[in-house]
C-alpha positions in Angstrom: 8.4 23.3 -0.6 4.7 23.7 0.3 3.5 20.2 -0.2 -0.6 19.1 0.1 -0.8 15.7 1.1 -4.5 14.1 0.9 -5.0 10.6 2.3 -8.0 8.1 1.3 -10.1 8.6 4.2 -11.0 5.0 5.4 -8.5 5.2 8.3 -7.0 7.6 10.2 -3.1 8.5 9.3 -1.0 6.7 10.8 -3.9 3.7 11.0 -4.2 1.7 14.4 -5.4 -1.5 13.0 -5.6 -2.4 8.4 -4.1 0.4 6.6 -1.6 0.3 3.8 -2.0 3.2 2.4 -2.5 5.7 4.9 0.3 4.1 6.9 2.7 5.3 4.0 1.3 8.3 3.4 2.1 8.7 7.3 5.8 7.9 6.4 6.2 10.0 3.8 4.4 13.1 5.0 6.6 12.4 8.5 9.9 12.5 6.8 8.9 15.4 4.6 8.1 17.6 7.8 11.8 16.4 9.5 13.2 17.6 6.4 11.6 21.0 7.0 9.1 21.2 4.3 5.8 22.9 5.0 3.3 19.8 4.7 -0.2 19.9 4.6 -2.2 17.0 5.7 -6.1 16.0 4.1 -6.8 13.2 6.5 -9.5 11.7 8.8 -9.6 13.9 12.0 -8.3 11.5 14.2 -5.2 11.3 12.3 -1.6 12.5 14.4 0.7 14.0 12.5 3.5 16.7 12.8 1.9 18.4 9.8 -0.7 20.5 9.9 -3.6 18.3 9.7 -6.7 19.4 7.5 -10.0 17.2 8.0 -13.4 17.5 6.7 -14.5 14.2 8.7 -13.9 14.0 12.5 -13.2 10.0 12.5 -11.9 7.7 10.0 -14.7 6.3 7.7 -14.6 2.7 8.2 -15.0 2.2 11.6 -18.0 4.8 11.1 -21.1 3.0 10.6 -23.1 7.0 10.4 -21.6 7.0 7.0 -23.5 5.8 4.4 -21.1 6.6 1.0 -17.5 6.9 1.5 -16.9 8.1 -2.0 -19.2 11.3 -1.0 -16.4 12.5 1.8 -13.8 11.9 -0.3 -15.1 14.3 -2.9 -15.5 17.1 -0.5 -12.1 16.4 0.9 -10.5 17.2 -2.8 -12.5 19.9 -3.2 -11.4 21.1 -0.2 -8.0 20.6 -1.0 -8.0 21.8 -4.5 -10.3 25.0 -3.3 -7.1 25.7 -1.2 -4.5 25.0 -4.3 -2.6 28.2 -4.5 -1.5 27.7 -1.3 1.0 24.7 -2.4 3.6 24.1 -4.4 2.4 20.9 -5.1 -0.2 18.5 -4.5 0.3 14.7 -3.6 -3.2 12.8 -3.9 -3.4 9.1 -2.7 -7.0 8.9 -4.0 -6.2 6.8 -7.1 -8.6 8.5 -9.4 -11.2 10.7 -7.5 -8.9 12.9 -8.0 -8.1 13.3 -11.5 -11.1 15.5 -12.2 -9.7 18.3 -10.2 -6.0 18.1 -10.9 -7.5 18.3 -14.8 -7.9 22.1 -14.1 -5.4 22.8 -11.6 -2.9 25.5 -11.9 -0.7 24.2 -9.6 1.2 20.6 -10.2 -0.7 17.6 -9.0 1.0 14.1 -8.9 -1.1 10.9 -8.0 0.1 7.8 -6.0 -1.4 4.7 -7.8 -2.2 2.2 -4.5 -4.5 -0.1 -6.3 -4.1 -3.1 -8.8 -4.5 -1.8 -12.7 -5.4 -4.5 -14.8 -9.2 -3.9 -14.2 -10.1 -2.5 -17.4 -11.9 0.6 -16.1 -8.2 1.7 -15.7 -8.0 1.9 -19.3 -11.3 4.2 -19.6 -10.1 6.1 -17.2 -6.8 6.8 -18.7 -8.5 7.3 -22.0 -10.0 10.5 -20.3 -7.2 11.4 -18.4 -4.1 10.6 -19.8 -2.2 13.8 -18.7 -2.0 13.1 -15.1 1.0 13.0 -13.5 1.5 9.2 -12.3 3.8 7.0 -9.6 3.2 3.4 -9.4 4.2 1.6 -6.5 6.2 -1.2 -8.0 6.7 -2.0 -11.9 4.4 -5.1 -11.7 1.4 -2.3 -11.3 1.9 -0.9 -14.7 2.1 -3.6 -16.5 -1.4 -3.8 -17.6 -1.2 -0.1 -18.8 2.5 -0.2 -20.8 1.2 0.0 -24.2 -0.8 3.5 -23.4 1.4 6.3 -23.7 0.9 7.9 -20.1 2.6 10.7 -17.4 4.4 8.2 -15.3 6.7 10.5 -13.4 8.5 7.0 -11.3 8.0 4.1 -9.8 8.7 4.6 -6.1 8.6 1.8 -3.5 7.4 1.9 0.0 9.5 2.9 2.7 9.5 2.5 6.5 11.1 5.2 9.0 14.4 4.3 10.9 12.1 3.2 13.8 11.3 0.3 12.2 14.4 -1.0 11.6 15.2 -3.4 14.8 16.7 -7.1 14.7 14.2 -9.7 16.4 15.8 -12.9 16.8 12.6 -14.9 15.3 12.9 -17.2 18.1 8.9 -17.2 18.9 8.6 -21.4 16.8 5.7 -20.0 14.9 5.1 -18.8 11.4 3.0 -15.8 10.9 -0.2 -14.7 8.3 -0.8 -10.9 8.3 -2.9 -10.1 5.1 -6.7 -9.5 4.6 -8.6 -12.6 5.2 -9.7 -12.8 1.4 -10.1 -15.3 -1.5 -6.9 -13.5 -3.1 -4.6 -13.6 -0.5 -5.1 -17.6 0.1 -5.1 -17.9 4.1 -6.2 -21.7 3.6 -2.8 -22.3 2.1 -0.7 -20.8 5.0 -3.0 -22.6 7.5 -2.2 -26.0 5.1 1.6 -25.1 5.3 1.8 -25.1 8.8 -0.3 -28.3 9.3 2.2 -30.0 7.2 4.8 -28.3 8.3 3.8 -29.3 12.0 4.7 -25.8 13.0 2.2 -23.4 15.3 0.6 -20.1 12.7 -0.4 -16.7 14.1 -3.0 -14.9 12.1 -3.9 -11.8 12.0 -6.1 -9.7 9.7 -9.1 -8.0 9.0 -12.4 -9.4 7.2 -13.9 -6.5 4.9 -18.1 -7.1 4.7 -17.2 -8.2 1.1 -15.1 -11.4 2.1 -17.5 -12.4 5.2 -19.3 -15.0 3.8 -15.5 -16.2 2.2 -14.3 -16.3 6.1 -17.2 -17.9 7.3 -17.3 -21.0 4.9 -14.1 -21.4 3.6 -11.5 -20.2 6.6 -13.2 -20.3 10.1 -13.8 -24.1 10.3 -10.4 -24.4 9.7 -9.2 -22.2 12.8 -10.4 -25.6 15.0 -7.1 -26.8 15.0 -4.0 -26.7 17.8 -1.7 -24.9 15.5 -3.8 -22.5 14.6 -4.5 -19.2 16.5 -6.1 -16.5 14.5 -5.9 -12.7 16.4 -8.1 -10.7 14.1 -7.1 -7.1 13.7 -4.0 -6.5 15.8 -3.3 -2.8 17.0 -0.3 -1.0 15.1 1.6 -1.4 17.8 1.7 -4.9 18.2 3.0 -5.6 14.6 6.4 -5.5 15.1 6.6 -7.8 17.7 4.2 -10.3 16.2 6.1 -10.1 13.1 9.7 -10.0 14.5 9.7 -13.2 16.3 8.4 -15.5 13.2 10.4 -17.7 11.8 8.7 -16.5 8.6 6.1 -14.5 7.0 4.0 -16.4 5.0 2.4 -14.7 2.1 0.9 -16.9 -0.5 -1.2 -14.6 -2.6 -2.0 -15.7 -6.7 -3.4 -12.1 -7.7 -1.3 -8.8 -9.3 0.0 -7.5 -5.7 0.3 -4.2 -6.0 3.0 -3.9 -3.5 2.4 -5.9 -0.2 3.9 -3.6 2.8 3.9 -6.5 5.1 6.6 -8.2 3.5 8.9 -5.1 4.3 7.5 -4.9 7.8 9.3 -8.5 8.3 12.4 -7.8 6.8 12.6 -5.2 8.4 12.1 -7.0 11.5 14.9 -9.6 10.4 11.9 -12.2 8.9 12.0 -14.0 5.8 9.2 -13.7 3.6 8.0 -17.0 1.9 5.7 -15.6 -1.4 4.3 -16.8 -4.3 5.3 -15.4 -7.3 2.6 -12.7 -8.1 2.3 -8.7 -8.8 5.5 -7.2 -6.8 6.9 -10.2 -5.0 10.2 -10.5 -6.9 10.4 -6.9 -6.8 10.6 -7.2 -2.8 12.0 -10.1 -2.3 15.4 -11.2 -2.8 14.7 -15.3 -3.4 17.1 -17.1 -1.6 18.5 -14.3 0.4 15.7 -12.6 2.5 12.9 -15.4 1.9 11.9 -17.5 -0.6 9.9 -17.2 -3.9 7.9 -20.6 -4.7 5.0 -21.8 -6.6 3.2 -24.7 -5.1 2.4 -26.1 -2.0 4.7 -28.2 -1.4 7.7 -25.8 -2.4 6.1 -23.9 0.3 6.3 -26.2 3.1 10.0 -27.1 1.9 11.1 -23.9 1.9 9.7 -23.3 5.7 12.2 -26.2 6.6 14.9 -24.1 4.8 14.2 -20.8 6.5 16.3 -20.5 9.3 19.6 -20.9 6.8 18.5 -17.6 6.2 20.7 -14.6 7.5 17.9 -12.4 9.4 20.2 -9.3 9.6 21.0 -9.5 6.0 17.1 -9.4 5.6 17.2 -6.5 7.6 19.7 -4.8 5.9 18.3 -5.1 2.6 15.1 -3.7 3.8 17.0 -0.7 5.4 18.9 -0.1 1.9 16.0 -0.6 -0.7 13.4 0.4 1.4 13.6 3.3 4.1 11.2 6.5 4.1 14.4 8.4 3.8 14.7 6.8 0.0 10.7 7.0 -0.9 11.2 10.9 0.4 14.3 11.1 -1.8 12.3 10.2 -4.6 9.4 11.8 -4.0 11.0 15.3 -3.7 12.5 14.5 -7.1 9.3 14.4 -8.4 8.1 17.3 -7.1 10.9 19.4 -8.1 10.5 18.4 -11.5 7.2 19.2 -11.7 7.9 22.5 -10.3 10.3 23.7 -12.4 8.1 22.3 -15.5 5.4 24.5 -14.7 3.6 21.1 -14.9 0.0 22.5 -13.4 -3.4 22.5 -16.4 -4.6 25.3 -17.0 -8.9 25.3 -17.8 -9.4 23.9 -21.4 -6.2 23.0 -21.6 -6.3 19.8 -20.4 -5.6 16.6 -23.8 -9.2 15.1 -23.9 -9.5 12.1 -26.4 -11.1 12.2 -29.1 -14.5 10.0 -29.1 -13.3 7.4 -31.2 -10.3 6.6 -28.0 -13.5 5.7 -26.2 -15.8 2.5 -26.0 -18.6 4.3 -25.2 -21.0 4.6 -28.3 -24.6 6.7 -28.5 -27.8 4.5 -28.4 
């Protein structure tokens, strides 16, 4: 197949530092070209990839401060992509929905990777307008919000990590590890509390957007003051793995609709329980009581670190391995494609199932 892949353009595909998304998209779009697939890559120029890479920005926007609106490149990148659609077979958008606009009058068949939570209500506007895109969520928690709207979803497809990934560390490091955003929803002050009280030493490491600065500042930083404490900021790609691998556990005590939560893969894959709240697409990942443990309060959290290590670590990694691999998102993916393919599944112009103004909220003045 000739497959168009376009990235978000925040960081670069594969990311070095923060990058869900386009370190998936990295996966996939890897696996697809070992399979021999013709792949097509819209990404930040300093993206590496084996496919042929297609920029319209020469660095990844975040760490650009010369770029004043973000949304602006990411327009010109779909248009550059869609200006370039006979060319594919199909196109793969990771754009949530910047996109939709110009798969509405594409020929050729477009599917859209949902990354984002959906239960903002804009979602439902949105869909209102564009309910004949061709959807994948990333875990069955995502959807939720939107189950009573009768929308394209082709799957739901879970994260995968490459073979590469896959390597038994014997967790032997005595700390517990943090590797999230530093933000309000993802509760850092909790997993520094569970290891004060657990008496055992935390590793953080994570990035602090602009938005959650002032968060950081009040709320997290004067808590780094303490001996078991060591926050790292943003660690390079390359030292995840490790960081991860030799944690007793991964803590990850988030109370907001988790789209999917990557990191909690990266450890099992690694051989490292995950200890989670039970939000968005925790017990989706996480098999409770056999690669971590799924708990609601504090103090379940703390008594389940001093449960941990009766925890088989290369049953944690074999679980990962056989729910999660590239080689089983590709699988599915390809799947998708195909269908669409044979479907004819591409718009044609005005052809496209607009609501009628009453679907709408919006009301003249």
């Amino acid at each position: 197949m000739k497959i168009a892949q376009v990235a978000p353009l925040f960081e670069p595909v594969p990311p070095e530092l923060y990058g869900g998304s386009e370190r998936v998209v990295s996966h996939l779009t890897e696996e697809l070209v070992r399979r021999g697939h013709s792949v097509t890559l819209f990404a930040s120029g300093d993206s590496r990839t084996s496919a042929r890479l297609y920029s319209v920005v020469p660095r990844s926007l975040r760490l650009d401060p010369a770029i004043p609106d973000p949304v602006a490149y990411h327009f010109v990148e779909l248009a550059h992509a869609f200006a370039r659609a006979e060319e594919f077979d199909v196109i793969h958008c990771h754009n949530d929905y910047l996109a939709f606009p110009f798969a509405h009058s594409c020929p050729v068949p477009c599917v859209h990777t949902l990354h984002g939570r959906m239960d903002f209500h804009h979602w439902r506007e949105l869909m209102a307008v564009y309910p004949d895109m061709h959807l994948v969520s990333i875990s069955n928690d995502q959807r939720k919000a939107l189950n009573d709207l009768d929308l394209n979803w082709a799957d739901t497809i879970y994260h995968g990590l490459p073979d590469s990934y896959f390597r038994l560390y014997p967790g032997e490091g005595g700390y517990l590890v943090y590797f999230s955003r530093i933000a309000p929803e993802k509760h850092p002050e909790i997993a520094i509390e569970v290891a004060r009280r657990s008496g055992i030493p935390l590793k953080m490491a994570g990035k602090v957007d602009k938005t959650d600065l002032s968060f950081f500042t009040r709320e997290i930083e004067p808590l780094l003051d303490h001996p078991l404490i060591e926050y790292l900021g943003e660690i390079h790609d390359a030292e995840r793995p490790e960081l991860i691998g030799n944690a007793m556990a991964l803590l990850f005590p988030i109370d907001w609709p988790e789209p999917f939560g990557l990191v909690m893969v990266e450890a099992m894959a690694c051989g490292t329980p995950v200890i989670a709240r039970p939000y968005g697409s925790v017990p989706e990942v996480v098999d409770d009581g056999v690669t971590g443990f799924i708990v609601s309060g504090m103090e379940e959290m703390v008594d389940a670190v001093g449960r941990v290590e009766s925890l088989d670590r290369e049953r944690c990694l074999r679980h990962a391995r056989n729910r999660f691999s590239a080689t089983i998102m590709a699988d599915r993916y390809e799947q998708v494609y195909q269908s669409l393919i044979e479907r004819g599944a591409g718009f044609r112009p005005g052809a496209g199932r607009f609501p009628r103004a009453g679907m709408m909220s919006g009301r003249p003045v």
